[in-house]
C-alpha positions, 0 to 999 in steps of 0.5 A: 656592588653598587658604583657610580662612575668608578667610586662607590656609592656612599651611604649614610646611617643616622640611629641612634642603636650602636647594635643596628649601626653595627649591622647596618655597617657590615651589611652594607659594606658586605654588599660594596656600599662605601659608609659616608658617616655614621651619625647618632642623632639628627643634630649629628647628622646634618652637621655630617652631611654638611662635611661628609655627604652622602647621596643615601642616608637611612634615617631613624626617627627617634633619636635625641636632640633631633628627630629624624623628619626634622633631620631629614627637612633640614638636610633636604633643604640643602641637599634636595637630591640626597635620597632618605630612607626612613627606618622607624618603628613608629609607623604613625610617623610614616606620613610627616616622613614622605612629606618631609622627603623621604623617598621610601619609609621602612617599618622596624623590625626589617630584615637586611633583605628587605633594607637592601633590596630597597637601597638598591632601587633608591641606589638605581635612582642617584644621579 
């Protein structure tokens, strides 16, 4: 279980497949990561980060009416310290991602073992 102080460390998730929220959700739940917001799309999720944020955020790329690496630049010049894990099937967008901010790019399909061993080291990383 990954704490900072005596709380939870909140993540977010932005992709737009209810079945990988779904499994995002029981995963990260399953190993004490409290979720902060679940977002379909980059519109929704910078306005939930806005409201709700979120030190972790595992981010899709292709999703309606915002992209993730636009998503991810917005959310990033309000919150610079939030931390993005970039989750994308599209491995030619991994460059504009990283350069956007994204602290690691993950290419789909990934297992849970290998998205969580990630949040983990992202998670060692917040303040």
């Amino acid at each position: 279980m990954w704490t900072r102080g005596l709380t939870l460390l909140k993540v977010a998730i932005v992709d737009d497949e209810p079945d990988l929220q779904r499994l995002y959700i029981l995963a990260l739940s399953s190993k004490g990561y409290d979720i902060a917001f679940v977002a379909s799309d980059g519109t929704d999720a910078v306005e939930k980060e806005h409201s709700t944020p979120a030190p972790i955020i595992i981010m899709d790329h292709r999703m309606p009416t915002k992209n993730g690496v636009e998503a991810t630049k917005e959310i990033l010049s309000e919150r610079p310290d939030t931390k993005i894990i970039f989750v994308s099937a599209d491995d030619a967008v991994e460059k504009e991602a990283k350069e956007a901010g994204a602290v690691r790019f993950l290419k789909k399909p990934i297992s849970l073992k290998d998205l969580l061993h990630n949040l983990e080291e992202v998670a060692k990383d917040c303040k």
